[in-house]
PDB file with one MODEL, atoms N, CA, C and O in Angstrom:
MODEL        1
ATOM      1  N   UNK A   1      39.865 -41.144 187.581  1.00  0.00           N
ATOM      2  CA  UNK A   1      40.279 -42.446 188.037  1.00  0.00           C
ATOM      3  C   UNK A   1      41.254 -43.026 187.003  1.00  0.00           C
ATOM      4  O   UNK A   1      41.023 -42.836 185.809  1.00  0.00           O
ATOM      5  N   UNK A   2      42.265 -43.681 187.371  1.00  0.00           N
ATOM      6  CA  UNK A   2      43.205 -44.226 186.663  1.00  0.00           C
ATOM      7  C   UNK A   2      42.519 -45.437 186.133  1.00  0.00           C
ATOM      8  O   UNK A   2      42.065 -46.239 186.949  1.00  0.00           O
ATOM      9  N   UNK A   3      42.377 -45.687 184.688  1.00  0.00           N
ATOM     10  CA  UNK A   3      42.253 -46.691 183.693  1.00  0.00           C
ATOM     11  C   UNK A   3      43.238 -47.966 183.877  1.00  0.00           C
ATOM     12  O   UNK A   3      43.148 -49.101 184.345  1.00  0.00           O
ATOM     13  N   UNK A   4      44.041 -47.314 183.372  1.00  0.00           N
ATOM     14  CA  UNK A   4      45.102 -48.519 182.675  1.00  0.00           C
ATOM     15  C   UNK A   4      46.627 -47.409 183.170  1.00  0.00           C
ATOM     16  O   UNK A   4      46.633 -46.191 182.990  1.00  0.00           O
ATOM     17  N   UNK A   5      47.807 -48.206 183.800  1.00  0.00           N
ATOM     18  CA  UNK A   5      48.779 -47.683 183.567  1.00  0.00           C
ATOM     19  C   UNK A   5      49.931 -48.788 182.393  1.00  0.00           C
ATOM     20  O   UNK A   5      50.051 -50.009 182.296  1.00  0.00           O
ATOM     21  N   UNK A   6      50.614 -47.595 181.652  1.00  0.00           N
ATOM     22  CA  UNK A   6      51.534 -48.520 180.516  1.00  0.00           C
ATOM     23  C   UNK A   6      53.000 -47.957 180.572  1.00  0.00           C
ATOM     24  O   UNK A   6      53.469 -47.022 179.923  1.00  0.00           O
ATOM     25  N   UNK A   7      53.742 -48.938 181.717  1.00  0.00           N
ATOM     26  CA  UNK A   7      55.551 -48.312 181.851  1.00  0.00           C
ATOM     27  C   UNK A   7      55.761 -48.614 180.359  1.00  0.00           C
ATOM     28  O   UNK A   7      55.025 -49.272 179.625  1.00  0.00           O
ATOM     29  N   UNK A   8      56.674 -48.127 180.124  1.00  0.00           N
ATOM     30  CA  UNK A   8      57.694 -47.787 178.746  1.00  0.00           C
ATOM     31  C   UNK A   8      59.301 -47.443 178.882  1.00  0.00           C
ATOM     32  O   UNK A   8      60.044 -46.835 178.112  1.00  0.00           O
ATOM     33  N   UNK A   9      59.509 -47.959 179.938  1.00  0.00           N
ATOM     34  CA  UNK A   9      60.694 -47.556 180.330  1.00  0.00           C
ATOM     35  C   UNK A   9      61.069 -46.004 180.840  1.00  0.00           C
ATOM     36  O   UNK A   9      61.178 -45.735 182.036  1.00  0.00           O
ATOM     37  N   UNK A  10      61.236 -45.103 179.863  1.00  0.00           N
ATOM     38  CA  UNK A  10      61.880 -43.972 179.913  1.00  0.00           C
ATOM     39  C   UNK A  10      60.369 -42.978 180.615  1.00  0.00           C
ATOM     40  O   UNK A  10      60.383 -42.121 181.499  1.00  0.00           O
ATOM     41  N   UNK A  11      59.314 -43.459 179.895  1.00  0.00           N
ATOM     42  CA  UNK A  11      57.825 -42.912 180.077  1.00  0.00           C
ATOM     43  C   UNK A  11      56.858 -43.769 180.340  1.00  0.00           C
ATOM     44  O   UNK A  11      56.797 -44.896 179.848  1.00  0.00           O
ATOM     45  N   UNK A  12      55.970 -43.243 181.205  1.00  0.00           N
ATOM     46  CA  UNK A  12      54.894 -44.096 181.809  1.00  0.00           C
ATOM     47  C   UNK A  12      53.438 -43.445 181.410  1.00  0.00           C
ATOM     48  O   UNK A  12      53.198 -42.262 181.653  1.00  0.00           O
ATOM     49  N   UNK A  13      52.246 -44.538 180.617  1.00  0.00           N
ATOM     50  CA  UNK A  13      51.474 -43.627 180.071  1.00  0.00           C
ATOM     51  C   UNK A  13      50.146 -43.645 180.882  1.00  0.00           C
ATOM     52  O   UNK A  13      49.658 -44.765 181.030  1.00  0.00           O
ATOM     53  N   UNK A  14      49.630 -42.833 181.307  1.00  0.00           N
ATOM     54  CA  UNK A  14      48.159 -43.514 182.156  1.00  0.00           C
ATOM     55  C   UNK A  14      46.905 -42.889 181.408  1.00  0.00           C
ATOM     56  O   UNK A  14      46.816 -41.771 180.900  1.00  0.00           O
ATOM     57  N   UNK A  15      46.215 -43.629 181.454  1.00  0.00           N
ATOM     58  CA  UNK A  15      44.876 -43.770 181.090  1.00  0.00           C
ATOM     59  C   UNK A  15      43.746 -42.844 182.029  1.00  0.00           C
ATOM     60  O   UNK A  15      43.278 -43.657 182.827  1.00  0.00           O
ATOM     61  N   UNK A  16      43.321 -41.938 182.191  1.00  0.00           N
ATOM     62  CA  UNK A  16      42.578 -41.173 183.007  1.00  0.00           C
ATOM     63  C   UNK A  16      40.848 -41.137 182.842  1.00  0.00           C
ATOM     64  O   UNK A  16      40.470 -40.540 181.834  1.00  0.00           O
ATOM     65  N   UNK A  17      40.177 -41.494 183.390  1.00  0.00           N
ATOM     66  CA  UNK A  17      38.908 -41.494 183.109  1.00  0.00           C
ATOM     67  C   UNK A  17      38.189 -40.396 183.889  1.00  0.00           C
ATOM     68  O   UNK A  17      37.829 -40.509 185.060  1.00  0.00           O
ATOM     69  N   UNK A  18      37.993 -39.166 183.001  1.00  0.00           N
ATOM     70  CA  UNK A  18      37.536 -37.961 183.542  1.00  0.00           C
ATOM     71  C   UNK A  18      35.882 -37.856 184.098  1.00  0.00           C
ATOM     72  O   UNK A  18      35.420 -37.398 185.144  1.00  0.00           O
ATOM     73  N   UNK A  19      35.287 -38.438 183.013  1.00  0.00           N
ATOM     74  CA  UNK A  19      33.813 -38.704 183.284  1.00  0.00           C
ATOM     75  C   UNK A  19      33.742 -40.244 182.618  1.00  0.00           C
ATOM     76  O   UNK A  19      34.548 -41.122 182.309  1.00  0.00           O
ATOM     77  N   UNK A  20      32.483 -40.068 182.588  1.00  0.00           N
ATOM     78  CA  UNK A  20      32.162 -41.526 181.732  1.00  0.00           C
ATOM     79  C   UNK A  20      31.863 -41.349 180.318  1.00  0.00           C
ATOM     80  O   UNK A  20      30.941 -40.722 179.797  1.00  0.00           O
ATOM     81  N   UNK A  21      33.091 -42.214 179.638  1.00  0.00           N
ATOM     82  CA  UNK A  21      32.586 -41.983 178.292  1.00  0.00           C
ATOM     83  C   UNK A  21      34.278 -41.092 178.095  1.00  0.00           C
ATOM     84  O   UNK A  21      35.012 -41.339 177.137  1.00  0.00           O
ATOM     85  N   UNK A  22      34.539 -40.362 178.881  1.00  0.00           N
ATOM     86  CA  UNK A  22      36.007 -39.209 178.707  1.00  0.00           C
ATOM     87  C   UNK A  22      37.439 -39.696 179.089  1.00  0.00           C
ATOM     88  O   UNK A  22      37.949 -39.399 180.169  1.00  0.00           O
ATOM     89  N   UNK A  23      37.917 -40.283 178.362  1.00  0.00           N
ATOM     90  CA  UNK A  23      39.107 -40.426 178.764  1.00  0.00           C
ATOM     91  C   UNK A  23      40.598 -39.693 178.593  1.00  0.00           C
ATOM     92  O   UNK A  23      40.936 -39.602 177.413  1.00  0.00           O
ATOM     93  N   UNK A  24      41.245 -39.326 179.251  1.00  0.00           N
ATOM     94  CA  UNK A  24      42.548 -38.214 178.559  1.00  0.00           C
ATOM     95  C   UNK A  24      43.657 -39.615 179.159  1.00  0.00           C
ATOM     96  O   UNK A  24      43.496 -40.457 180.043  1.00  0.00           O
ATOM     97  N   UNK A  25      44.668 -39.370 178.295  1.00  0.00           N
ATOM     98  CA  UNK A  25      46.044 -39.771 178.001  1.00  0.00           C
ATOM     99  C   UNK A  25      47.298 -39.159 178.869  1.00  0.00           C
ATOM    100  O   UNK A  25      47.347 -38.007 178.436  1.00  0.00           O
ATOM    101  N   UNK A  26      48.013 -39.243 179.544  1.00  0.00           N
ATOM    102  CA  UNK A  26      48.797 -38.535 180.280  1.00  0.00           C
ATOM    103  C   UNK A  26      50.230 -39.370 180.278  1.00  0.00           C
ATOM    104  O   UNK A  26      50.317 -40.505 180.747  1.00  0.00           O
ATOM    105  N   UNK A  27      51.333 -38.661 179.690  1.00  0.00           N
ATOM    106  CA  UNK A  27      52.647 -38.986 179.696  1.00  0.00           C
ATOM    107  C   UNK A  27      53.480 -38.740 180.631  1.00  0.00           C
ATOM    108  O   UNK A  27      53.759 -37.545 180.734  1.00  0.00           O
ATOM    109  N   UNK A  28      54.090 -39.580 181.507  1.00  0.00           N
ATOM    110  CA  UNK A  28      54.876 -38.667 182.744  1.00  0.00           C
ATOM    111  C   UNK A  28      56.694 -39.618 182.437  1.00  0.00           C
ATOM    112  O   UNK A  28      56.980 -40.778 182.140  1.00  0.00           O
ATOM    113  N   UNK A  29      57.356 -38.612 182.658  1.00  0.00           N
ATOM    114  CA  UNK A  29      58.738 -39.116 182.463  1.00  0.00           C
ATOM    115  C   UNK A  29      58.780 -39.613 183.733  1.00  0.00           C
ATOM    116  O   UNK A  29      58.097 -39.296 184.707  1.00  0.00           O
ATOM    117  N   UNK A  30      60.228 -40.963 183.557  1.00  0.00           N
ATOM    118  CA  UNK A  30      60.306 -41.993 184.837  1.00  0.00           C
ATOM    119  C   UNK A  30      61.760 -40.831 185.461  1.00  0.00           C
ATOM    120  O   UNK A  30      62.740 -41.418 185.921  1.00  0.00           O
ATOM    121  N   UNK A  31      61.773 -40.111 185.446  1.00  0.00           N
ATOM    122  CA  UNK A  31      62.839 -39.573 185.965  1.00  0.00           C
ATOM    123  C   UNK A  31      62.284 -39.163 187.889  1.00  0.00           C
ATOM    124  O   UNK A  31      62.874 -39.747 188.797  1.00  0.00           O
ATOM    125  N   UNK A  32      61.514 -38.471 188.105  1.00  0.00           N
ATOM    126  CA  UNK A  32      61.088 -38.184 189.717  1.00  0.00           C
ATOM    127  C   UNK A  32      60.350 -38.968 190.295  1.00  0.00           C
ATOM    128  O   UNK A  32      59.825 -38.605 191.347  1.00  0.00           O
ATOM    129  N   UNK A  33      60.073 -40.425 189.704  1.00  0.00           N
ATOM    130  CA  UNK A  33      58.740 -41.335 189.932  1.00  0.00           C
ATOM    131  C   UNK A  33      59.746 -42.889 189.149  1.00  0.00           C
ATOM    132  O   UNK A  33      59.253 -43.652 188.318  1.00  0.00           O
ATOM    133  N   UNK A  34      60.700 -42.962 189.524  1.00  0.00           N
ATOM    134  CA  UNK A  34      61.295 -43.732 188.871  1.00  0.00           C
ATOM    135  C   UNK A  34      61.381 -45.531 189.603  1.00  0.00           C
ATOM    136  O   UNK A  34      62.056 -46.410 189.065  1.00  0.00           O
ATOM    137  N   UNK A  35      60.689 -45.717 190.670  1.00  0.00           N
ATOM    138  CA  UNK A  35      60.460 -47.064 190.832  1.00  0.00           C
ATOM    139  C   UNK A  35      59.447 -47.207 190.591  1.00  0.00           C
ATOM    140  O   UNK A  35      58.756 -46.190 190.533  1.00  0.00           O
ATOM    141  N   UNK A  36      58.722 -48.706 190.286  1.00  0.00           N
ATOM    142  CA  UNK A  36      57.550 -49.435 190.066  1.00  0.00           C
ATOM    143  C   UNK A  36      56.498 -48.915 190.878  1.00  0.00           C
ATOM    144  O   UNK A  36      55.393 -48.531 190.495  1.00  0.00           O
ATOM    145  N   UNK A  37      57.021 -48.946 192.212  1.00  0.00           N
ATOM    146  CA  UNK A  37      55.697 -49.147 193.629  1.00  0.00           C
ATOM    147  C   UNK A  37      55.262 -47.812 193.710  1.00  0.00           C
ATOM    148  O   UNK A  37      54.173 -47.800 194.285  1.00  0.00           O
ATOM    149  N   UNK A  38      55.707 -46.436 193.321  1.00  0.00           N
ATOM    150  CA  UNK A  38      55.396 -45.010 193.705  1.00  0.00           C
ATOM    151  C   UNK A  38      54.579 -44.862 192.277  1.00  0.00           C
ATOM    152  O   UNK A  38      53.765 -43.940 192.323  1.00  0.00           O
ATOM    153  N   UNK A  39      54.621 -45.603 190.960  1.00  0.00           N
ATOM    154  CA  UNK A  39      53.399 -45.416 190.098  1.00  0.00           C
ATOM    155  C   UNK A  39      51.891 -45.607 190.371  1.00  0.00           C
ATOM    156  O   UNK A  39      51.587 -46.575 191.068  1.00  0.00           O
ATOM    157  N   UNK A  40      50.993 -44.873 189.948  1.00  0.00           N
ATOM    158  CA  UNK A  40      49.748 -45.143 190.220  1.00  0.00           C
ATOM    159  C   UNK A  40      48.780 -46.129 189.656  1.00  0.00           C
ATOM    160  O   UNK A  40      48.711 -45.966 188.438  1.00  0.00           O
ATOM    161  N   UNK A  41      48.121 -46.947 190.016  1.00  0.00           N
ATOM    162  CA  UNK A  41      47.647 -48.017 189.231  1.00  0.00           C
ATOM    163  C   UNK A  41      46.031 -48.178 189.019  1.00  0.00           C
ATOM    164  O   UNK A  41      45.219 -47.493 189.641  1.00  0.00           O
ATOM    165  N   UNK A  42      45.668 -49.194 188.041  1.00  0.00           N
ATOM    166  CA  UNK A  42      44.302 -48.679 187.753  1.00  0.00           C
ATOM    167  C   UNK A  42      43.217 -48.754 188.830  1.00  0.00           C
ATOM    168  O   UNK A  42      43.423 -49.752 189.520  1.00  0.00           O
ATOM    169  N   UNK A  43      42.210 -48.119 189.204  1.00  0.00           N
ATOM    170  CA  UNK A  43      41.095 -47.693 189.743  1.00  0.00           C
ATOM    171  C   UNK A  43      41.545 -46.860 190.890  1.00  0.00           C
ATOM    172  O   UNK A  43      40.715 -46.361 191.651  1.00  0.00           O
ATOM    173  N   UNK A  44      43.279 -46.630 191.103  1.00  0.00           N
ATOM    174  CA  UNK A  44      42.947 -45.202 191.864  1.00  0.00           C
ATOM    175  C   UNK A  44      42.107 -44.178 191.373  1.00  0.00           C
ATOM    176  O   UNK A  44      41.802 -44.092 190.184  1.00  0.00           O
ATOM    177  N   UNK A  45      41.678 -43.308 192.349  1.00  0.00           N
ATOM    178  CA  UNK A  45      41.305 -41.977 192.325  1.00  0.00           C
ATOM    179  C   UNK A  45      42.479 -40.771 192.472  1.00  0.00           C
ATOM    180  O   UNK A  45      42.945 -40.416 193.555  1.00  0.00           O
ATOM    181  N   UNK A  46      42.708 -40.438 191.682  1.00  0.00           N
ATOM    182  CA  UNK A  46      43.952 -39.372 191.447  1.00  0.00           C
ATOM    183  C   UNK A  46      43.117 -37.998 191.211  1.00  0.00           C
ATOM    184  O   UNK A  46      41.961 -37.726 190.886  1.00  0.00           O
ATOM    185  N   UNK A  47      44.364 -37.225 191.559  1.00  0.00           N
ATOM    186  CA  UNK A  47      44.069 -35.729 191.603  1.00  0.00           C
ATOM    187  C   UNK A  47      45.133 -35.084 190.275  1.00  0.00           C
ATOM    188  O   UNK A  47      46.136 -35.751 190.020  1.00  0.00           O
ATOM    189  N   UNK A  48      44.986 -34.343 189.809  1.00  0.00           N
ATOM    190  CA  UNK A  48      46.203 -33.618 189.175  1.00  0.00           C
ATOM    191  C   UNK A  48      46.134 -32.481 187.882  1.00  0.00           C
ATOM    192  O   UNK A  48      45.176 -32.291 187.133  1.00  0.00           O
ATOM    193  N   UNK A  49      46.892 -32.089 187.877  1.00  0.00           N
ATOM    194  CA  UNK A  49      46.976 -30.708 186.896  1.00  0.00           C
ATOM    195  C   UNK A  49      48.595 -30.935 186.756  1.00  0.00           C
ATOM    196  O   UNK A  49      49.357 -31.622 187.437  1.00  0.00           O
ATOM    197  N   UNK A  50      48.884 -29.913 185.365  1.00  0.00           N
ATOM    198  CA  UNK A  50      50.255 -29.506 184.895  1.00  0.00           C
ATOM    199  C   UNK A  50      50.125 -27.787 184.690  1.00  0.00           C
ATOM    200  O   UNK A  50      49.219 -27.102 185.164  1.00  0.00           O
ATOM    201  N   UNK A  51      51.292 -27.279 183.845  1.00  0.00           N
ATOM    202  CA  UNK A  51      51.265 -25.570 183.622  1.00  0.00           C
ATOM    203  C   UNK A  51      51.307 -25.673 182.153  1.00  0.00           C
ATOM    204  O   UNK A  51      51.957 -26.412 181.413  1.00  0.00           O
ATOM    205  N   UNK A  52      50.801 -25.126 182.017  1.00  0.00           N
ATOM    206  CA  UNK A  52      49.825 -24.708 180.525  1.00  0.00           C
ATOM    207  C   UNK A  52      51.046 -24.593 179.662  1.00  0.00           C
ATOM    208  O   UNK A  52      50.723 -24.768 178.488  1.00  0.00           O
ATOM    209  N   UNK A  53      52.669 -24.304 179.843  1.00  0.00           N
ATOM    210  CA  UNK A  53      53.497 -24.066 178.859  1.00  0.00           C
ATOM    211  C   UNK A  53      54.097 -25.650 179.157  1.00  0.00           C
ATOM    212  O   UNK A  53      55.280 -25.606 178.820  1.00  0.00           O
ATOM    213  N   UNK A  54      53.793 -26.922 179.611  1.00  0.00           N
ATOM    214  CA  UNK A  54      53.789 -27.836 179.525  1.00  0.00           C
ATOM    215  C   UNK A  54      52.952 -28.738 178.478  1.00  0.00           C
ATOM    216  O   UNK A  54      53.197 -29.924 178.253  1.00  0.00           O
ATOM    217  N   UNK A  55      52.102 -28.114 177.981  1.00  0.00           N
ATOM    218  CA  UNK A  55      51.132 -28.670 177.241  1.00  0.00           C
ATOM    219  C   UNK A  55      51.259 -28.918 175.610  1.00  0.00           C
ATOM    220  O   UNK A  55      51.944 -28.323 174.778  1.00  0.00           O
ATOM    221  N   UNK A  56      50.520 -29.801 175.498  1.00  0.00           N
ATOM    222  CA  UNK A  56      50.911 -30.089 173.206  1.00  0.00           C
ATOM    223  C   UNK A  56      49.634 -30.242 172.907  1.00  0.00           C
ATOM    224  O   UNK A  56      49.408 -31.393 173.279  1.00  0.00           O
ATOM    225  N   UNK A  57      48.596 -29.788 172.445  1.00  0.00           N
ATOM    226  CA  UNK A  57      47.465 -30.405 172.126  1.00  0.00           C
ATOM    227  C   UNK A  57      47.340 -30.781 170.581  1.00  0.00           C
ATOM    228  O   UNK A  57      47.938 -30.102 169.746  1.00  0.00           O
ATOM    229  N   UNK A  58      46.633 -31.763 170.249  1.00  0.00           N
ATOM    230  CA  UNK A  58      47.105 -32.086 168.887  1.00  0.00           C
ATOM    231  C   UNK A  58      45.490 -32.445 168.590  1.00  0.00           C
ATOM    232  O   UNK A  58      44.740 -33.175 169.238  1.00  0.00           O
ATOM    233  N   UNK A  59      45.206 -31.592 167.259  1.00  0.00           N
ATOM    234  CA  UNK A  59      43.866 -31.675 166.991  1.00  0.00           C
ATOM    235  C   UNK A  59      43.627 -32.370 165.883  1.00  0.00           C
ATOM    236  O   UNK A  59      42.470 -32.540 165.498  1.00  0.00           O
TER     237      UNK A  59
ENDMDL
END
């Protein structure tokens, strides 16, 4: 479920609440999603995945 969304202009950051207690961070560029109204906002229920050579994990 979407938390919190935070535009940034260039990047939009959302807040993801995986379980309770789990939250992940997700960066999406405004380039293919680039008006206001097609962003997702908090307490949707969203679906989603990326490809693994997309990924940065920082420990």
């Amino acid at each position: 479920m979407i938390r919190e969304t935070v535009y940034s202009g260039p990047t939009t950051t959302y807040l993801i609440e995986l379980a309770p207690g789990v939250t992940l961070s997700v960066l999406e560029q405004n380039t293919a999603r680039a008006r206001m109204e097609d962003r997702w906002c908090g307490g949707e229920t969203v679906e989603f995945g990326w490809r693994p050579e997309h990924c940065l994990v920082l420990a």
